[in-house]
Backbone bond lengths (Angstrom), bond angles and torsions (degrees), N, CA, C in turn:
res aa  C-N    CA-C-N  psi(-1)  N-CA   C-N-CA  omega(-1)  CA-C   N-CA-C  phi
1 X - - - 1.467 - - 1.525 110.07 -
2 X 1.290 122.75 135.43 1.527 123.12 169.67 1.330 111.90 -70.48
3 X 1.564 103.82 147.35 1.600 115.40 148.85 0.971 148.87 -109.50
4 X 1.731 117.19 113.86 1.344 91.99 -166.88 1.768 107.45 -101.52
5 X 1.626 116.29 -153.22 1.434 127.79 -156.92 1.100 110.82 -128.83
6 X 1.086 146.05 107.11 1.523 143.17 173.66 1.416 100.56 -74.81
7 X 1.527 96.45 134.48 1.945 92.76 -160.72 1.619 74.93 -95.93
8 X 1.328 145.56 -25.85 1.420 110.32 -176.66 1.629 140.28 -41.69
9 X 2.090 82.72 -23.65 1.805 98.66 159.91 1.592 117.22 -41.75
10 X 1.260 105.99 -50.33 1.817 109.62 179.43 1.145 122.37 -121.08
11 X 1.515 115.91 72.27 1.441 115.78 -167.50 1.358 100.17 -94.55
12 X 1.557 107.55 -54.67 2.073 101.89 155.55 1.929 115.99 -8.60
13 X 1.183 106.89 -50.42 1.285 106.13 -153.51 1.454 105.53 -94.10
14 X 1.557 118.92 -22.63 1.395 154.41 -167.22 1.724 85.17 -68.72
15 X 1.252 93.60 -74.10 1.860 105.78 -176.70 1.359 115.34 -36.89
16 X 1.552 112.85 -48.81 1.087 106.75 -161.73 1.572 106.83 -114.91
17 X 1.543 146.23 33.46 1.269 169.70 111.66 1.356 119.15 -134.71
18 X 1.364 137.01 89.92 1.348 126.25 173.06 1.741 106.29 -57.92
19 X 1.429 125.15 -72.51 1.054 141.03 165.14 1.438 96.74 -1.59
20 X 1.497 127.91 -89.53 1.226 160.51 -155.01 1.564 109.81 -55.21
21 X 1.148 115.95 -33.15 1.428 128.68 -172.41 0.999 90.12 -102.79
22 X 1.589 155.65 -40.41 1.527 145.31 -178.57 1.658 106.77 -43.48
23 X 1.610 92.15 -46.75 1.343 95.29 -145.17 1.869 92.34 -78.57
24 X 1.110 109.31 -42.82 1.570 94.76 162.56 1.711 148.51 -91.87
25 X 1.345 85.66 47.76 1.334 116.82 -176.60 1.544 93.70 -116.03
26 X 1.448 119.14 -59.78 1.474 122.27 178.48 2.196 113.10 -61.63
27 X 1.447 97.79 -32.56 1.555 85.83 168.88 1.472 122.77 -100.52
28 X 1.435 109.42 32.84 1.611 124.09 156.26 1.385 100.37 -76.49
29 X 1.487 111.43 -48.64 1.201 103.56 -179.89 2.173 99.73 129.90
30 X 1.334 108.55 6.81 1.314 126.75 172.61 1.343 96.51 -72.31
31 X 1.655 121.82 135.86 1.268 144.93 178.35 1.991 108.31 -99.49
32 X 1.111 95.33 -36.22 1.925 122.51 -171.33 1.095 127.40 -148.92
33 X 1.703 109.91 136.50 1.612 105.66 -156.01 1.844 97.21 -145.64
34 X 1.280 111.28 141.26 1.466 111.72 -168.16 1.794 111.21 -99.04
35 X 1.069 116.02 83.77 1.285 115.89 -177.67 1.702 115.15 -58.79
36 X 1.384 92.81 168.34 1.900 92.42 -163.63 1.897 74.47 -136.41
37 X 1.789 88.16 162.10 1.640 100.60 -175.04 1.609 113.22 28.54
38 X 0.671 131.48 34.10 1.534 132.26 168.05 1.402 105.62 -55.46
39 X 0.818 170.96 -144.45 1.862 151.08 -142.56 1.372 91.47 43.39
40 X 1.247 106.55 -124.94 1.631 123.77 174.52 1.541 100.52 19.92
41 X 1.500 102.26 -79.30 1.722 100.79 -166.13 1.390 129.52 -131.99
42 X 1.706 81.75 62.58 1.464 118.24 -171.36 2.108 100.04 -66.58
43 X 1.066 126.56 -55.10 1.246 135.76 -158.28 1.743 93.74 -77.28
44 X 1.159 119.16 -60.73 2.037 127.55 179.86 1.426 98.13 -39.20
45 X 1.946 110.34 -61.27 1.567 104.90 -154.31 1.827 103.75 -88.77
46 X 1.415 129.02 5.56 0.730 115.30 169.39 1.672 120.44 -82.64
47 X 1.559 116.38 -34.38 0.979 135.83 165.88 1.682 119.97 -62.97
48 X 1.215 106.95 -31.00 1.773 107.85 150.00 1.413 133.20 -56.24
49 X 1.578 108.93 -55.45 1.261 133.99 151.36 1.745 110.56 -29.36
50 X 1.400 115.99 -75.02 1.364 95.62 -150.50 2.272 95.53 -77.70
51 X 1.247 115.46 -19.39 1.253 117.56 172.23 1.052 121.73 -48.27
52 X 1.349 129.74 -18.31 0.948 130.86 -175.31 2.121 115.95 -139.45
53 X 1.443 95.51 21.26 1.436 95.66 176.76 1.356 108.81 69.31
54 X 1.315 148.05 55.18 1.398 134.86 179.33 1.377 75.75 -145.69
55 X 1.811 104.32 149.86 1.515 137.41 169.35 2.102 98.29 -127.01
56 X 0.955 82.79 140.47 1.404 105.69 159.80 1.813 138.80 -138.70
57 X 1.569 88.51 93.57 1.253 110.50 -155.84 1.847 97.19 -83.61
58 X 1.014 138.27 36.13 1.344 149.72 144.96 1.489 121.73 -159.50
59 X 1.086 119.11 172.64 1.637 130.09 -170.16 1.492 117.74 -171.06
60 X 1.027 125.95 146.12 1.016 126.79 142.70 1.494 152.14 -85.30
61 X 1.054 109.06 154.29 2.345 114.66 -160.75 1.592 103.33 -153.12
62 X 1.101 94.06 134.17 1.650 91.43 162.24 1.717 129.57 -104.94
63 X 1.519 90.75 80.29 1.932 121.35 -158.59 1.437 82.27 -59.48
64 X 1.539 154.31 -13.98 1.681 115.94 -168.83 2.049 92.01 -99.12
65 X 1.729 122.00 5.53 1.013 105.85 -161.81 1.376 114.47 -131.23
66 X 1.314 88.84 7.73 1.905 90.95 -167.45 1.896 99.30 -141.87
67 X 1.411 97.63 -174.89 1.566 80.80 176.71 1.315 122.27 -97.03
68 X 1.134 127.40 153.63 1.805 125.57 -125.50 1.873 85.71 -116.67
69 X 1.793 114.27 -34.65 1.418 97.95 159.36 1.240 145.74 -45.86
70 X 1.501 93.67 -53.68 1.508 119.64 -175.74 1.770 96.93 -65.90
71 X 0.870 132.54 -29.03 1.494 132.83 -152.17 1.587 87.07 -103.58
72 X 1.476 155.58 -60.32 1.289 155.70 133.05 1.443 109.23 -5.20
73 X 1.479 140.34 -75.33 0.768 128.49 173.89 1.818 143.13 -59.00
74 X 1.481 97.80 -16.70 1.483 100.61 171.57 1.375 92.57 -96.93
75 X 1.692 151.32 -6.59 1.155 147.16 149.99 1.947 111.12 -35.89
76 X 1.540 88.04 -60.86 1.607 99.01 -165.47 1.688 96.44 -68.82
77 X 1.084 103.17 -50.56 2.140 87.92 170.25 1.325 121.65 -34.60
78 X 1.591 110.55 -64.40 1.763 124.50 173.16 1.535 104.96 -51.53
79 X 1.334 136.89 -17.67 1.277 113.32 -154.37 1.448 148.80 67.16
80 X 1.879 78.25 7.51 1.455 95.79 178.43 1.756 116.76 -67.63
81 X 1.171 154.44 132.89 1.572 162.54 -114.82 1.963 95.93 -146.94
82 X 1.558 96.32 -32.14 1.771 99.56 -160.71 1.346 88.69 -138.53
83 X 1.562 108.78 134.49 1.954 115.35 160.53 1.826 79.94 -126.89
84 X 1.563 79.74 138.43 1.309 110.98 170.97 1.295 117.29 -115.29
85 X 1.504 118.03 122.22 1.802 98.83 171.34 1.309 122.02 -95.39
86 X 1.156 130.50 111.66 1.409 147.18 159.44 1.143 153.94 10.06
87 X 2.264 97.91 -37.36 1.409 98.51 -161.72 1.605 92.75 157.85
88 X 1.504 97.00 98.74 1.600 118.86 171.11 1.497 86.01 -95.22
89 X 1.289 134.71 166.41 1.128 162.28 -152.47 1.715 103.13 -97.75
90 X 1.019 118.36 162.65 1.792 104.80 165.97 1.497 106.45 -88.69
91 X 1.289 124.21 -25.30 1.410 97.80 -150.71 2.001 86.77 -98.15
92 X 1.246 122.05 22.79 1.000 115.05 179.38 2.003 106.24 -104.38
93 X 1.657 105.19 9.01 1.583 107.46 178.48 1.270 109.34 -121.90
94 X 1.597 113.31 36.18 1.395 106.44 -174.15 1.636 101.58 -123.61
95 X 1.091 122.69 36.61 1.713 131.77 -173.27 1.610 97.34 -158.08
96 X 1.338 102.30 135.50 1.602 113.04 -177.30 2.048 91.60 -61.46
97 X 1.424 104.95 -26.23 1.501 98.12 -134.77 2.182 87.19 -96.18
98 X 1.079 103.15 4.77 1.359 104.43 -158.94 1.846 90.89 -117.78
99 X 1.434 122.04 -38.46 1.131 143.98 153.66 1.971 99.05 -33.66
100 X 1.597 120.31 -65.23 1.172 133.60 -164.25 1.375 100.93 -81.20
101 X 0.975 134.22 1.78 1.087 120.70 160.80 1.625 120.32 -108.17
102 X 0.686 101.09 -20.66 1.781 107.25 -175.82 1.976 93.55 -77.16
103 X 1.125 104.05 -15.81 1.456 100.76 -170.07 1.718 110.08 -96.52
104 X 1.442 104.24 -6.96 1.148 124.02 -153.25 1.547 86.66 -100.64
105 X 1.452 111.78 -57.11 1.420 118.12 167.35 1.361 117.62 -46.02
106 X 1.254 136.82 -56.39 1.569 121.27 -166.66 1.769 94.19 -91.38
107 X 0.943 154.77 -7.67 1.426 153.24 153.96 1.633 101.75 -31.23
108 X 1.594 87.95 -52.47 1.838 103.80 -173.92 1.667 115.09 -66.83
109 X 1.405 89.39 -35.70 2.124 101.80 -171.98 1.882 80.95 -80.68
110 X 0.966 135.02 -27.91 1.689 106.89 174.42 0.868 115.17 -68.82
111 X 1.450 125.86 -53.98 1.488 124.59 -177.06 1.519 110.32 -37.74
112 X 1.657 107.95 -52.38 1.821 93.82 -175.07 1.636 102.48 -70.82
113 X 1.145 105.39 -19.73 1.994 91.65 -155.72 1.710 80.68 -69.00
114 X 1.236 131.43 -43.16 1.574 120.89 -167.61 1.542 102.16 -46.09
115 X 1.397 117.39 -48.84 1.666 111.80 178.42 1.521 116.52 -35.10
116 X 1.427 101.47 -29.66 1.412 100.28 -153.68 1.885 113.87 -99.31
117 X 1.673 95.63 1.36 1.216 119.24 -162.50 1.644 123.72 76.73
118 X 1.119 97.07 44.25 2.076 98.43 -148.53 1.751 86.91 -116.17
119 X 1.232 141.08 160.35 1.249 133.17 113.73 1.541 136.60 -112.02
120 X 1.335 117.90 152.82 1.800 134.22 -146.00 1.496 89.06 -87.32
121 X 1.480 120.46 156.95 1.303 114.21 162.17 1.586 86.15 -157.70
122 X 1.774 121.95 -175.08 1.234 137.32 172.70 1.271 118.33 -124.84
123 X 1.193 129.89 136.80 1.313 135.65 165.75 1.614 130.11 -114.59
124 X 1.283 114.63 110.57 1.466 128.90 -158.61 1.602 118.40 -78.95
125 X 1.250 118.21 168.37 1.822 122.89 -173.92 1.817 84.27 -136.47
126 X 1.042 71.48 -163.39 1.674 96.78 -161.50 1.911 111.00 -81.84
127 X 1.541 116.71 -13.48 1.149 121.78 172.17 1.604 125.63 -89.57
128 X 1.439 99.77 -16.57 1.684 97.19 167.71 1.503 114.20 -70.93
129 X 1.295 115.43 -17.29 1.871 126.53 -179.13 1.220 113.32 -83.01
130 X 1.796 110.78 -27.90 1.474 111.19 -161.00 1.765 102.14 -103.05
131 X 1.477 113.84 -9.72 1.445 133.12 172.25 1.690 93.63 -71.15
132 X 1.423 96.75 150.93 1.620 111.96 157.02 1.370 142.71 -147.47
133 X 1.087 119.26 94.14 1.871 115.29 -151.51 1.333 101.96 -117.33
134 X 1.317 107.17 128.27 1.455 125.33 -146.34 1.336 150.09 2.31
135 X 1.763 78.86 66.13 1.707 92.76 -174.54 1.584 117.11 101.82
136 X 1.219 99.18 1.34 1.621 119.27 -165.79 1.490 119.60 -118.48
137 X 1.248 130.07 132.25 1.501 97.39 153.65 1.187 138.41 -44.53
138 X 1.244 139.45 164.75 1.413 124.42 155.29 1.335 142.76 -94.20
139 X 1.834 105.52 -0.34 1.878 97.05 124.20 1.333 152.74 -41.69
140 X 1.716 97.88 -52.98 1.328 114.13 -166.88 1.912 98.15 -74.28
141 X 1.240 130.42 -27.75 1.328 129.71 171.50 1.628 119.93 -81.20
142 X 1.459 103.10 -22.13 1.313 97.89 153.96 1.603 121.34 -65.23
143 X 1.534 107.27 -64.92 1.561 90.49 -176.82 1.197 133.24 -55.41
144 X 1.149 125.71 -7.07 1.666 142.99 163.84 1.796 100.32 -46.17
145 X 1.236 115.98 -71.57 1.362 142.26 169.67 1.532 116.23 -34.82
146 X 1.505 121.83 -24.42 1.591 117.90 -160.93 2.007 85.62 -108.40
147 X 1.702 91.80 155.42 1.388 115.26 -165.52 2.133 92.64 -56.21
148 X 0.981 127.06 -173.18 1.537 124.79 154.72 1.181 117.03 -62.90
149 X 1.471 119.86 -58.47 1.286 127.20 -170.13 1.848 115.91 -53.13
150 X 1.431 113.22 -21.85 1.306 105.93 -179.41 1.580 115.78 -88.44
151 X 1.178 136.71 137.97 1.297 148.78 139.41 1.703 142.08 -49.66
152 X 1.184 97.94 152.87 1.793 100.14 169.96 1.226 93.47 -119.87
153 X 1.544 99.87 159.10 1.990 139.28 175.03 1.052 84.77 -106.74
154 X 1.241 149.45 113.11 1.446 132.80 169.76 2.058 94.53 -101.77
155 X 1.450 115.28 120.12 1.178 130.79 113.32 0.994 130.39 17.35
156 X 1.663 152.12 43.15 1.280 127.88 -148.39 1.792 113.30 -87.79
157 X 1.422 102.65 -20.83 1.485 107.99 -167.63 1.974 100.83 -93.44
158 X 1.362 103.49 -30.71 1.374 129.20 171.70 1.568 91.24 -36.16
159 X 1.768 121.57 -66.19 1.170 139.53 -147.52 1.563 109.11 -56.71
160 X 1.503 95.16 -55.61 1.420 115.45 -174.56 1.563 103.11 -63.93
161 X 0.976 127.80 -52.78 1.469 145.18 -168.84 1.847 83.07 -41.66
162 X 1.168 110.91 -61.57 1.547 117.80 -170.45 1.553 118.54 -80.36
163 X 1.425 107.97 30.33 1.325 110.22 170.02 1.650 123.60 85.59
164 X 1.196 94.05 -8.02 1.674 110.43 176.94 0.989 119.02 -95.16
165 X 1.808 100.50 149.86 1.791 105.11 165.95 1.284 112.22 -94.54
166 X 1.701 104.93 127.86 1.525 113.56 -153.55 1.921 97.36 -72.49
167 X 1.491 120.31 -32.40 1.502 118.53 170.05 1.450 119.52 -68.54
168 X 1.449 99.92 -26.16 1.933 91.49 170.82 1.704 111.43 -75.16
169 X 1.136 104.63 -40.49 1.823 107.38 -171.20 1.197 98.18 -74.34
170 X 1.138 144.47 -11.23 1.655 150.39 172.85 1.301 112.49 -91.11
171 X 1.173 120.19 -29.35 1.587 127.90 169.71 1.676 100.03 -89.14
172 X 1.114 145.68 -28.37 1.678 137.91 150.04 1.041 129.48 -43.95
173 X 1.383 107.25 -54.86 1.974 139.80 -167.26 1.637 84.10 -65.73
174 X 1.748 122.76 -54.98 1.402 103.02 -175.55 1.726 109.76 77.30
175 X 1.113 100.33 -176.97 2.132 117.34 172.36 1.323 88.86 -44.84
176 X 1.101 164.10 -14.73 1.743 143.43 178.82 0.895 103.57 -71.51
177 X 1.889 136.12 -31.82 1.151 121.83 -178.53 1.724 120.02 -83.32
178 X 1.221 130.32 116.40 1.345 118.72 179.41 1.673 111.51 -121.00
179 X 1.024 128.56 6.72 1.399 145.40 162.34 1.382 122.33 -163.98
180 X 1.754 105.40 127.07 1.461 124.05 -174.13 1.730 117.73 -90.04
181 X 1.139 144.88 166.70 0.847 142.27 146.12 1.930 131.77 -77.95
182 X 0.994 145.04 85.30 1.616 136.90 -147.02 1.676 104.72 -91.42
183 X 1.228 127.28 106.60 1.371 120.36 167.55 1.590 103.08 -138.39
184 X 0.985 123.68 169.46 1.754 128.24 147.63 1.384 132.59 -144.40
185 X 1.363 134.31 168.79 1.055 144.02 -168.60 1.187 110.42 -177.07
186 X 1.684 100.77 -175.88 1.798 100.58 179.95 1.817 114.09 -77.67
187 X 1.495 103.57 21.36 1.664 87.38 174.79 1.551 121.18 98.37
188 X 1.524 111.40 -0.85 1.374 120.98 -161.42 1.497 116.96 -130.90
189 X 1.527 117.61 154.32 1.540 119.13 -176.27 1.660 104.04 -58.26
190 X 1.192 123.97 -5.89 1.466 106.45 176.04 1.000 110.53 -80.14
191 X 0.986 127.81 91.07 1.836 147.75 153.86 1.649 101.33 -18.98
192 X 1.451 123.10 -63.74 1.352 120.47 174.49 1.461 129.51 -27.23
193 X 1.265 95.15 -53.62 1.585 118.96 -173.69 1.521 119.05 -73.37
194 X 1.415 105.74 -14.66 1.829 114.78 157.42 1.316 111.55 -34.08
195 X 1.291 113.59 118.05 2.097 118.52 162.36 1.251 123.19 -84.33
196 X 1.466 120.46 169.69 1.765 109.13 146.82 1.548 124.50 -58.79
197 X 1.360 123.89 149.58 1.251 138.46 166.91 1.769 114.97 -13.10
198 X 1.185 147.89 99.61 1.376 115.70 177.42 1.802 99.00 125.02
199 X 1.294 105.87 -30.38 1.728 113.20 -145.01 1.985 89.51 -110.73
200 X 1.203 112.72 22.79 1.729 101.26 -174.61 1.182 100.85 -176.62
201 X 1.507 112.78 -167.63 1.800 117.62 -160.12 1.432 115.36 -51.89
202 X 1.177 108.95 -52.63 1.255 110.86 -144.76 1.744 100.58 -71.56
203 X 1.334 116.17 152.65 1.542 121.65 168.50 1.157 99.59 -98.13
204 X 1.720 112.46 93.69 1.472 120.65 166.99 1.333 108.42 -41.83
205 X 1.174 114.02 -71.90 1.630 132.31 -157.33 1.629 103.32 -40.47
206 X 1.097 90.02 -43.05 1.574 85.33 -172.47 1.686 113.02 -99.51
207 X 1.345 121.17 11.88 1.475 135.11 147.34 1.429 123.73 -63.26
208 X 1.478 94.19 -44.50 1.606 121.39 173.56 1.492 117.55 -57.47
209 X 1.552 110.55 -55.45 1.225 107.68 -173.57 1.332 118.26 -81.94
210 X 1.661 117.16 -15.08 1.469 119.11 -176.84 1.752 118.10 -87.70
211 X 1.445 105.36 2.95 1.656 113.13 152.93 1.266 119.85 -85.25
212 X 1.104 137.91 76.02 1.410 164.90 152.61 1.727 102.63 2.96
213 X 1.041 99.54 -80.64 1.559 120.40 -175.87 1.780 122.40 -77.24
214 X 1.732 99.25 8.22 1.681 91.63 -166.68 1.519 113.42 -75.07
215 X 1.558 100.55 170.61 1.614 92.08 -173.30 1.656 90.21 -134.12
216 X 1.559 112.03 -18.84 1.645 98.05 -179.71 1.702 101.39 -121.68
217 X 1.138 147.73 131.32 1.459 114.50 116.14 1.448 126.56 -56.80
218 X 1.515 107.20 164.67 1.864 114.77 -173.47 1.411 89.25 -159.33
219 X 2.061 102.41 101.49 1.200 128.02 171.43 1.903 92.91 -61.98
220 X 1.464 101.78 139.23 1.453 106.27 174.65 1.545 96.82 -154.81
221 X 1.561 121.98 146.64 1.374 142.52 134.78 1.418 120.07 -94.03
222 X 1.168 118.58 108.91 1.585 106.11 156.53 1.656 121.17 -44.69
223 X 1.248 102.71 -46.50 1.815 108.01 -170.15 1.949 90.73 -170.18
224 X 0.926 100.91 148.70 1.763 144.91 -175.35 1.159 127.89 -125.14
225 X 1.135 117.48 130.13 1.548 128.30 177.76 1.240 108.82 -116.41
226 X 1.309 128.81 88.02 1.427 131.06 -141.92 1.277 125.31 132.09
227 X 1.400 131.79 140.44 1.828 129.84 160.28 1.321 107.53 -26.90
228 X 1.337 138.50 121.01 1.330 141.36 177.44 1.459 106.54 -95.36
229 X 0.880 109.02 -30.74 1.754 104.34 157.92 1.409 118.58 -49.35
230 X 1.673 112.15 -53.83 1.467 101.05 178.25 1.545 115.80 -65.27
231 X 1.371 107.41 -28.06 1.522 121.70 -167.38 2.101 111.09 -66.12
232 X 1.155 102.67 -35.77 1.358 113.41 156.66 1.810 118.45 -70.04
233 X 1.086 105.07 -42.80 1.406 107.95 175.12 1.640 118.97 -49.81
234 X 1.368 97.53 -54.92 1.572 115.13 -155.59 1.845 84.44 -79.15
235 X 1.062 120.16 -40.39 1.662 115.85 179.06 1.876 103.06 -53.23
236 X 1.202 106.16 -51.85 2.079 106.42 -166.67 1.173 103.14 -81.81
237 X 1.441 117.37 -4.15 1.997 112.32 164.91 1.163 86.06 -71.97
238 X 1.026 123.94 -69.40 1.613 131.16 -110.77 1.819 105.06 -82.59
239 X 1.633 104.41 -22.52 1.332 147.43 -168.93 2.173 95.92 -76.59
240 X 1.636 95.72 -80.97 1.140 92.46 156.81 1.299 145.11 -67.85
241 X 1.364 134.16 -8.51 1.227 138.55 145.19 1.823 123.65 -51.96
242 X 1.458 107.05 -33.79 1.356 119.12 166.48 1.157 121.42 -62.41
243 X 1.451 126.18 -40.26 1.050 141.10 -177.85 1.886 128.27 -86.24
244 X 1.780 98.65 -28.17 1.226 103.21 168.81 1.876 101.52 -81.32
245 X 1.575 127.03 -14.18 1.282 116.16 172.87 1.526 108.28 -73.86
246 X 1.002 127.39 -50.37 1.319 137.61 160.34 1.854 106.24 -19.18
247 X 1.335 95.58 -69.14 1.703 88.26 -159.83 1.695 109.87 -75.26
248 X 1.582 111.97 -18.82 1.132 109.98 158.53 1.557 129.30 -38.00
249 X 1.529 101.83 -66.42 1.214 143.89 175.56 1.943 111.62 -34.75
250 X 1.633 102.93 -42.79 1.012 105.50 -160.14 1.536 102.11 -94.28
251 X 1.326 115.15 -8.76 1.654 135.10 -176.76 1.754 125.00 -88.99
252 X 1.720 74.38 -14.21 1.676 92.82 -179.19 1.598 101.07 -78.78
């Protein structure tokens, strides 16, 4: 399976060389990278992108807040395949009826993104786990709610953060999930305190394998205390090292 990079990991660095940070993102040894707000610097990061051989076959947009053309169409430039939106609010998942509408909304942003050849998906925080509507999280009753065609990014450290087991809500979510988010830490809102892959609570490996249907991981830090360059690095060893044991494993 590929990995790609959520450049929101290095937006610091984004700001201050896009160019520059592409290119050492691609000699980590990253093939695909998930850009966030891309509008803005749709024409720069595409021209980074192909300079250096990287596709980015998802992204993120915030489709219930901006305009969902404009945001589709600099998608289909990038080659982006998936816009993901980011980040409904918490206090907007604590009502069945406020829940139904936000679902009601991107149902609608698929329909156009299909025009555009695009498909919509969602990506969760730590309050859709810690919500509960009838008896449920208020993820797992959201995706009930979204057309087929749309998807989840599921969050995996997000999950835990919110009290969940990121392999049980992944074994619920089912085929909706087709790309995860991969980070770790000790489990907590300190964003800082996020590690590489391997280096903290969570049992990636077995996050990994309990998405059935995935087609991406997307190494991500919120925030680092530390070179984030190495901190991405030491995550896509450690990632591919799992995986070259794996195929060993399976040859034996």
């Amino acid at each position: 399976m590929p990995y790609s990079l959520q450049l929101y990991t290095l937006r610091s660095a984004i700001q201050e060389d896009l160019p520059g940070t592409i290119r050492r993102v691609a000699g980590i040894g990253f093939t695909q990278v998930e850009p966030y707000n891309f509008v803005a610097t749709a024409k720069e990061l595409g021209a980074a992108l192909k300079e250096n051989g990287l596709t980015a076959p998802s992204g993120h947009a915030p489709l219930l807040s901006q305009d969902q053309d404009e945001i589709f169409a600099a998608a289909r430039d990038l080659g982006i395949s998936t816009v993901i939106d980011p980040f409904i609010a918490a206090e907007r998942w604590q009502t069945a009826e406020d829940i139904q509408a936000t679902a009601a909304g991107l149902n609608a942003a698929a329909k156009k993104g299909a025009e555009y050849g695009i498909r919509v998906g969602y990506h969760n925080h730590a309050w859709e786990l810690e919500s509960t509507i009838e008896g449920r999280t208020a993820l797992e009753y959201f995706a009930d709610l979204l057309d087929p065609e749309l998807v989840l990014e599921v969050d995996t450290y997000w999950v835990a953060v919110g009290g969940r087991d990121p392999v049980d809500i992944l074994g619920k979510l089912g085929d909706r999930v087709k790309l995860i988010h991969v980070k770790d830490g000790p489990l907590t809102t300190d964003t800082e305190a996020q590690q590489p892959a391997g280096k903290g609570k969570v049992a990636v490996l077995d996050v990994i394998a309990a998405a059935q249907s995935l087609e991406t991981g997307v190494v991500e830090f919120d925030d680092y205390d530390g070179d984030i360059f190495e901190g991405i690095a030491e995550s896509l060893a450690f990632l591919n090292a799992a995986d070259a044991s794996a195929a060993e494993g399976g040859k034996a």
